[in-house]
C-alpha positions as CSV (number, residue, x, y, z in Angstrom):
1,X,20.6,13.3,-16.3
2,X,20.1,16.7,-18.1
3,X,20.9,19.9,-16.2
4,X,17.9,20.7,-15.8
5,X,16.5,18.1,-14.4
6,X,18.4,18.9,-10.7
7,X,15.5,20.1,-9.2
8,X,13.0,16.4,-9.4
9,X,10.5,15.8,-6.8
10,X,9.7,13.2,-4.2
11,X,8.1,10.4,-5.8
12,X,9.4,11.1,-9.0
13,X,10.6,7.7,-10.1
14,X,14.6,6.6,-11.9
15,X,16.2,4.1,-13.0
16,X,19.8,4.3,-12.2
17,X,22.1,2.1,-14.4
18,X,24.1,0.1,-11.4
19,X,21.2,0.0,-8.7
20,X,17.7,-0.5,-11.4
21,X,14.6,1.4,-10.1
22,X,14.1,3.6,-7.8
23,X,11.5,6.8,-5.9
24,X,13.2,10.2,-4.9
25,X,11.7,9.8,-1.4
26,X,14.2,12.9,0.0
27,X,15.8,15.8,-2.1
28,X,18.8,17.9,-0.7
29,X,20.7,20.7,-1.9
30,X,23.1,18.5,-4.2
31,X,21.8,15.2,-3.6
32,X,18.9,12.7,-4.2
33,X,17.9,10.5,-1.2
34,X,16.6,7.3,-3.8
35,X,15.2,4.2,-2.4
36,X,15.4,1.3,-4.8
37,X,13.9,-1.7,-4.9
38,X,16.6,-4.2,-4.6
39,X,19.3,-2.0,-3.3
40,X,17.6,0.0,-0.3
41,X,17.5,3.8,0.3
42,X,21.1,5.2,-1.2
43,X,22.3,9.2,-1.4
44,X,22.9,9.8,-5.1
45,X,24.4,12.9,-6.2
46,X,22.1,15.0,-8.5
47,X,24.2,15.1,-11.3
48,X,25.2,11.6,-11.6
49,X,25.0,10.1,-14.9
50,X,24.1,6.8,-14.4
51,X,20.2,8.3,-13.6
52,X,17.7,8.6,-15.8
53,X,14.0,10.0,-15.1
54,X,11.0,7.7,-15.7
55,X,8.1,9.9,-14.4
56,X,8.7,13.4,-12.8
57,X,6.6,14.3,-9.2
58,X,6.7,17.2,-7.2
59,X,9.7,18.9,-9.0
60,X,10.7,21.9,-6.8
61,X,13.6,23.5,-5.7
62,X,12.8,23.5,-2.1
63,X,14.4,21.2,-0.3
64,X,12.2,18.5,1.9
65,X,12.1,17.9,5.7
66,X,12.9,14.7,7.7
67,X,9.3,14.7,8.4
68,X,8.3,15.2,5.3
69,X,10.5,12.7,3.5
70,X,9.0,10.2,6.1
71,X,5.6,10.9,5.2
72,X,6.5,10.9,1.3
73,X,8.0,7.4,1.7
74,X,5.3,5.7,3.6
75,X,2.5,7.5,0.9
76,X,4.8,6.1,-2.2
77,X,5.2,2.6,-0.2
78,X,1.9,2.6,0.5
79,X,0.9,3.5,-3.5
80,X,3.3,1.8,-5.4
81,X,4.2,-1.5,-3.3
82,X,2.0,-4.5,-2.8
83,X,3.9,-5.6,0.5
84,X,1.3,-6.0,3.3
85,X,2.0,-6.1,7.0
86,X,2.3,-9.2,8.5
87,X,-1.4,-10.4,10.5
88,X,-1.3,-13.8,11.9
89,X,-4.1,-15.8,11.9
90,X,-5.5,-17.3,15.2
91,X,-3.6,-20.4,16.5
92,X,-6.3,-22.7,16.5
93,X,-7.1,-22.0,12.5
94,X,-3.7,-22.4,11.7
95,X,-3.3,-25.4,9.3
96,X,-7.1,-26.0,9.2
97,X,-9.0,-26.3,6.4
98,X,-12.6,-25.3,4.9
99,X,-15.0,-27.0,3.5
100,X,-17.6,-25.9,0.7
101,X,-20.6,-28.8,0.3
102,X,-23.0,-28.5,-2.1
103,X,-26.4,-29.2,-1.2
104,X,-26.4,-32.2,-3.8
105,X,-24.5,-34.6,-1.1
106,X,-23.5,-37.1,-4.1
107,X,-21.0,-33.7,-5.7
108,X,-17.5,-33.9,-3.8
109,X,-17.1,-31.1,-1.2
110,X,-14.3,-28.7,-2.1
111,X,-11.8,-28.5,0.4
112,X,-9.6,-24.9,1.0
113,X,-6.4,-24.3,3.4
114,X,-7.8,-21.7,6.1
115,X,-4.4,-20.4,6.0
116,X,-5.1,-19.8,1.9
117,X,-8.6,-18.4,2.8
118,X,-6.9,-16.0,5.6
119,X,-4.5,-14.7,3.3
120,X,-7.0,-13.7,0.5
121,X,-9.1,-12.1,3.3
122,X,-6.5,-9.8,4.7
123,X,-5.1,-8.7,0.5
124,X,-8.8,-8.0,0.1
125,X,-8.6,-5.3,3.5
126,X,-5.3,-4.5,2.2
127,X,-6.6,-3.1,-1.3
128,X,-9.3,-1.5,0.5
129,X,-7.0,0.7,2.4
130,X,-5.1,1.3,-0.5
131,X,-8.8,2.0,-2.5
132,X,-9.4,4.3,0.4
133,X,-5.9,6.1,0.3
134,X,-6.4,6.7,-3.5
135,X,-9.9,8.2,-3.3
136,X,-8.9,10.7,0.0
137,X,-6.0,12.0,-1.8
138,X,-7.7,12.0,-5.2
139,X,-8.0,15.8,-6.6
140,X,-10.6,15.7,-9.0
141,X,-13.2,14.5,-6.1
142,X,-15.4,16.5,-4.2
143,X,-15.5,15.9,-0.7
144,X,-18.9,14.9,-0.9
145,X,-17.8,12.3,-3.5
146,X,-15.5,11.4,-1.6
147,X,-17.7,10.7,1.8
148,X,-20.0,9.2,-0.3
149,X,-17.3,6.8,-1.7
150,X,-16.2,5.9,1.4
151,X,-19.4,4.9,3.0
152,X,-19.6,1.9,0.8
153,X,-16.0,0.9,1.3
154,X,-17.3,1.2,5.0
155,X,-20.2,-1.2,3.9
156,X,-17.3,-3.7,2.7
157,X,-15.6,-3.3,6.2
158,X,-19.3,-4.5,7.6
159,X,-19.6,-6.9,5.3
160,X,-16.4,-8.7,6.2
161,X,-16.4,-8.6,9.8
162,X,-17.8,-12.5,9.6
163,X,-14.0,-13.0,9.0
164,X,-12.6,-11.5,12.3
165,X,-13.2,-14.5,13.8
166,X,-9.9,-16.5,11.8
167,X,-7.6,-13.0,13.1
168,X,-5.7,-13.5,15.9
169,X,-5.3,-9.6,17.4
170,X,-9.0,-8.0,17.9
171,X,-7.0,-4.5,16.6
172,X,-6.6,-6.1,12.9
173,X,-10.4,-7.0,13.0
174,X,-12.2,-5.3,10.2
175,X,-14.7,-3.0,11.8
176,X,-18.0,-1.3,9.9
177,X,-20.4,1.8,10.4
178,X,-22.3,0.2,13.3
179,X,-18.2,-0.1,15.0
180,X,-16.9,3.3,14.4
181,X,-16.3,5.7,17.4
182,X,-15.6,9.1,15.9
């Protein structure tokens, strides 16, 4: 890297020649806290060679807080992975299946893995969070474009709150307007 490229940001994102791609998620006074992809989170020394910058974020010379790195991480995780958290499904679902009949009895029913179904339900709730992440942090919005916004992704929440029934902890259930408390 050029010299002066030693002050780069959180979430500016590398690609280092020994451990591929990787997010600043920390900077410190001579060193780059990186976490890449298939190696982990590793301390690289700002001027090492072998890094090379793909998109600059946030480029500073301040130097970032535990706390703050924390909350960087989980934000770029959040925006740039597609890993979801782990929701099982309830135990009596589990290796059931689903059944879509036509009203014409004589057309073969299609038949669909409730495990398959599950999964698709909780990436759907998973991109809505994501959806909703984008728009609250968006900086061209208003925040009555924003409220606005999120009402119908609320609406979706409502909509899919048939599904809770196949979740197996009533905390992942999705939950609509009519379920909110604040």
């Amino acid at each position: 890297m050029e010299e002066n490229q030693l002050t780069l940001g959180i979430g500016t994102r590398l690609q280092h020649t020994q451990y591929g791609p990787g997010v600043i998620v920390g900077v410190k006074y001579a060193t780059y806290i990186i976490s890449f992809i298939h190696h982990g989170i590793k301390e690289i020394d700002k001027t090492d060679t072998n890094l090379d910058e793909i998109i600059a974020e946030n480029v500073t010379t301040e130097v970032e807080t535990v706390s703050a790195v924390e909350r960087s991480l989980l934000k770029i995780l959040r925006q740039w992975s597609d890993v979801t958290e782990i929701v099982p499904i309830g135990d009596k679902w589990i290796g059931g299946t689903m059944s879509l009949q036509t009203a014409d009895k004589s057309l073969k029913p299609k038949e669909i893995p409730i495990d398959d179904f599950f999964h698709k339900i909780v990436m759907l709730r998973d991109r809505l969070r994501v959806l909703e992440q984008n728009i609250n942090s968006h900086k061209k919005l208003t925040d009555e474009e924003k409220v606005n916004i999120q009402q119908y992704i609320t609406r979706c929440y409502g909509s899919l709150t048939t599904f809770n029934v196949l979740f197996k902890n009533k905390e992942q259930w999705f939950v609509g307007d009519k379920g909110k408390t604040d």
